[in-house]
N, C-alpha and C positions, 0 to 999 in steps of 0.2 A: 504494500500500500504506500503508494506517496503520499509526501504531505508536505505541510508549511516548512518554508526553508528559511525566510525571516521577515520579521519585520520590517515592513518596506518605508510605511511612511505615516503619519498624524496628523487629520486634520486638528486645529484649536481655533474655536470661537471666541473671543475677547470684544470687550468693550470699547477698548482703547485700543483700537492698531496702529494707531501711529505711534502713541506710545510703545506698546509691544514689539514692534518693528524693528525701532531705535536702539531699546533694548538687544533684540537679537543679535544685529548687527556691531554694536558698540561695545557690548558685557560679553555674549556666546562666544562673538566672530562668523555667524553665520551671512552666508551671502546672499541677499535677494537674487531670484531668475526668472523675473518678471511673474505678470497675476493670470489667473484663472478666470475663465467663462463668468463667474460672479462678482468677481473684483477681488477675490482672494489672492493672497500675495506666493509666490512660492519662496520656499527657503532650501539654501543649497550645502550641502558638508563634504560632498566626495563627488562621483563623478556622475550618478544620478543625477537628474535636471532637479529632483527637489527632494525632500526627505518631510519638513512639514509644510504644511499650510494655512496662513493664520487669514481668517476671516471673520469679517464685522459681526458681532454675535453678544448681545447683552448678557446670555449664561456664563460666559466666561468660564468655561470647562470645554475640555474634550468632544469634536462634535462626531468625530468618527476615525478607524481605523483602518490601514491596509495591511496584509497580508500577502506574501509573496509566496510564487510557488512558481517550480523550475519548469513549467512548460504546459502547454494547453491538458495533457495528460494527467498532469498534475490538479488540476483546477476542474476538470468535471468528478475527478475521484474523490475531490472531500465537496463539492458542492452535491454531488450523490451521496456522500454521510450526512451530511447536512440535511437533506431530506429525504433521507430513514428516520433520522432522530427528531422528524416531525418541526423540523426547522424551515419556514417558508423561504424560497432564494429565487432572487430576482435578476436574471441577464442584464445584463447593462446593454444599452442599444451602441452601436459603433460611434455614435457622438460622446459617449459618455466617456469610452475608452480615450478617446483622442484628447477631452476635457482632461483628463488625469494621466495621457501621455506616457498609456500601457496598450499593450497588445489587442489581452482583452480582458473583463472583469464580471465579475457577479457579486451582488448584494445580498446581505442579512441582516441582523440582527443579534446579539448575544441573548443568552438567559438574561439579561439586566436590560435588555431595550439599548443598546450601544451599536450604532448605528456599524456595520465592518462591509467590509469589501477583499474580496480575493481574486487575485490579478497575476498573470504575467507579462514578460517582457516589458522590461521600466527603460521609459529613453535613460541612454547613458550620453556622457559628452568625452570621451576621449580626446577629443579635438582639443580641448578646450578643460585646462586640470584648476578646479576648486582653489578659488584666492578667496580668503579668508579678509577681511576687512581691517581685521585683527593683526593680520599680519603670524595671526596661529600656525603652527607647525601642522594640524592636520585632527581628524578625526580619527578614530579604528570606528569600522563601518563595513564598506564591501559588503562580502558575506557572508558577517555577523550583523548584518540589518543599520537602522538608526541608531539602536541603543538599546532601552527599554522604558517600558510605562509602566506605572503602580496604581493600579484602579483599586475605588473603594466600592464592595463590591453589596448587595442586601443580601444573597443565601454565598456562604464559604461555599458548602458541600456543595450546591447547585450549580456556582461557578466552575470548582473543581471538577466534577466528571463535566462542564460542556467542554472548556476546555484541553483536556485530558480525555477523554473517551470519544468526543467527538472529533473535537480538532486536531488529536492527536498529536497537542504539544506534549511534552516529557516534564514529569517534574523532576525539580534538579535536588529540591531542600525543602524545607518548612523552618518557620522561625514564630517562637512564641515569646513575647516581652512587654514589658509596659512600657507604651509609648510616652505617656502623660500621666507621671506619678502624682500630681497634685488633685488630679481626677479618679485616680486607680484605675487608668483606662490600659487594659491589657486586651494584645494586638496577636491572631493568628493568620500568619502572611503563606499564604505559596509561591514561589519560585519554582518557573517554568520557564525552558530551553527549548529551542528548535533546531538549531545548531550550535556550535562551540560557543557562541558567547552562553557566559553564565546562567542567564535569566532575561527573556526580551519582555517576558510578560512576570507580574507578580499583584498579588491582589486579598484586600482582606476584608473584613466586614468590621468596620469604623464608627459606632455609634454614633450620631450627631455631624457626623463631618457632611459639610456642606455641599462638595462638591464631588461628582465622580471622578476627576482625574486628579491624584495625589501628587505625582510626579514626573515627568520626563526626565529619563539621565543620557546624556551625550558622555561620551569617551574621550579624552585628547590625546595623542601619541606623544605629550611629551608631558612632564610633570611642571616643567618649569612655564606651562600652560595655564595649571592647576592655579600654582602660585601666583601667578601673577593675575590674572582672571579673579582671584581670592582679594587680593586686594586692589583691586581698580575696583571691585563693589563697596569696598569702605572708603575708598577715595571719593568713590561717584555718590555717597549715602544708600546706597540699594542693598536693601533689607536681606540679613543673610539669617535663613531661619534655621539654617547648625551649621555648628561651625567644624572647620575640618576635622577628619576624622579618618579612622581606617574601619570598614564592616566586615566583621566574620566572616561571612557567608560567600561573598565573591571576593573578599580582602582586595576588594577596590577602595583607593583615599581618595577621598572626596569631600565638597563641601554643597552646602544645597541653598540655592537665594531662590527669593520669591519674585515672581515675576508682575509686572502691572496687573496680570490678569487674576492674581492669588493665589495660585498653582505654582508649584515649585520646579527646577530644575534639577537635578545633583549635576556637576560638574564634577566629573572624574578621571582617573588613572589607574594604571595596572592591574585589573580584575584579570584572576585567573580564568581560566576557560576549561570546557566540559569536553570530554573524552568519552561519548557513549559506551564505548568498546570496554570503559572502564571503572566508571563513575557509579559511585555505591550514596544513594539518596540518603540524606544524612538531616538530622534536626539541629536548632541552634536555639540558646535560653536568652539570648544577648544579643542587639543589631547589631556594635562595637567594641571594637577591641582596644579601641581607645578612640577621643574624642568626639565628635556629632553631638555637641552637645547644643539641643534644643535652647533657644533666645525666647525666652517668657514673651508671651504676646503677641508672637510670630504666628506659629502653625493655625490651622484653621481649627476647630475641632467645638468638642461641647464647651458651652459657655464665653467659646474666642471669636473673635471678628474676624470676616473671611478677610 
């Protein structure tokens, strides 16, 4: 059975774009490559024409997800799991492909109502190699996807077998911790892989938290990316809601700011990477092994402002 190879790319809906935009551009280093059929902006990290796309959206969350998979073969065999397991799926008509600057694609829906898409063939630009704004050394992407996203999810279990059973992403870990000791708010996260990176997808069920999309993390290939991106956000005042740290779990260092839209980034380095051939699914009591330590007033959650 084939399946998801990785995470291709994120739409986010924000209030503020031009804010959000500036942001990207100025704090990330991501490079605009021009808007979409809606006025959506595309945003560039590697040699795909985009990776997200941020659009005029008062929810200011997450408005939808893509999914990549290695070839038309690929893409009728989980859009056929997908509807065994009683999942409705929607052909995209050849505008719609061309709108998103893939081969070809079909729509769903998650157990949570999360608008996704599964596509192949993403314009790449060889021609033409990713200049960062930033003057950044670069993303890790390729064929380990964007990165990852951290949804907050209403059913764990429910999430879990879609997908796991359906999508036939792989879980890589579990991690059980209190996020926000002032609330006693203890968090059970799944981490899931589709390829070597670590985890492209992780998600957990968040009492009170406001919004579905928790987090986007990008990767840098260099550290001294990390670094200084770390602090051009206390130079620039942009709210850093933990501060760097190294996480167990993919023992990637990272730091996480918030973005205009209230959703957060992790900006990171050196996450290990997953060996199916190898890799023994493993629990964790702890996110870090040292520092990410949560800025009072930052995160969104019960009783905090988004």
């Amino acid at each position: 059975m084939m399946g998801i190879t990785q995470l291709g790319y994120v739409g986010v809906g924000v209030s503020k774009p031009e804010a959000w935009l500036r942001f990207a551009s100025e704090i990330l280093g991501l490079q605009p490559n021009g808007t979409d059929h809606d006025g959506g902006t595309f945003l560039r990290m590697d040699e795909h024409h985009y990776r997200l796309i941020v659009q005029e959206d008062s929810r200011d969350d997450i408005a939808f997800i893509g999914w990549e998979t290695a070839d038309k073969n690929g893409l009728e065999q989980i859009a056929q799991r997908l509807k065994s397991a009683g999942v409705e799926v929607t052909r995209g008509t050849r505008q719609e492909a061309r709108n998103r600057h893939v081969a070809e694609l079909v729509k769903f829906t998650d157990c949570d109502g999360l608008r996704s898409e599964l596509y192949y063939g993403p314009l790449v630009h060889m021609d033409s190699p990713f200049r960062s704004p930033q003057a950044r050394a670069g993303f890790v992407s390729g064929d380990q996807g964007l990165g990852h996203v951290v949804l907050c999810v209403n059913d764990f279990d429910r999430s879990l077998q879609f997908y796991r059973d359906v999508l036939l992403l792989r879980v890589t870990d579990f991690a059980d911790f209190k996020i926000d000791p002032e609330h006693e708010l203890e968090l059970s996260v799944a981490f899931m892989h589709c390829n070597s990176r670590h985890h492209s997808l992780a998600f957990g069920a968040i009492p009170g938290f406001p919004k579905r999309l928790v987090h986007i993390m990008l990767q840098a290939t260099s550290f001294d990316d990390v670094g200084s991106a770390y602090y051009l956000c206390q130079d620039r005042e942009v709210p850093i809601s933990m501060t760097l740290g190294r996480h167990t779990n993919d023992q990637m260092i990272s730091f996480y700011v918030q973005t205009p839209a209230g959703f957060d980034i992790e900006f990171g380095w050196g996450a290990r990477t997953v060996n199916d051939a190898t890799w023994e699914v493993q629990r964790h009591d702890k996110a870090s092994i040292w520092g990410h330590r949560l800025r009072a007033g930052i995160l969104p959650g019960p009783g905090k402002a988004a």
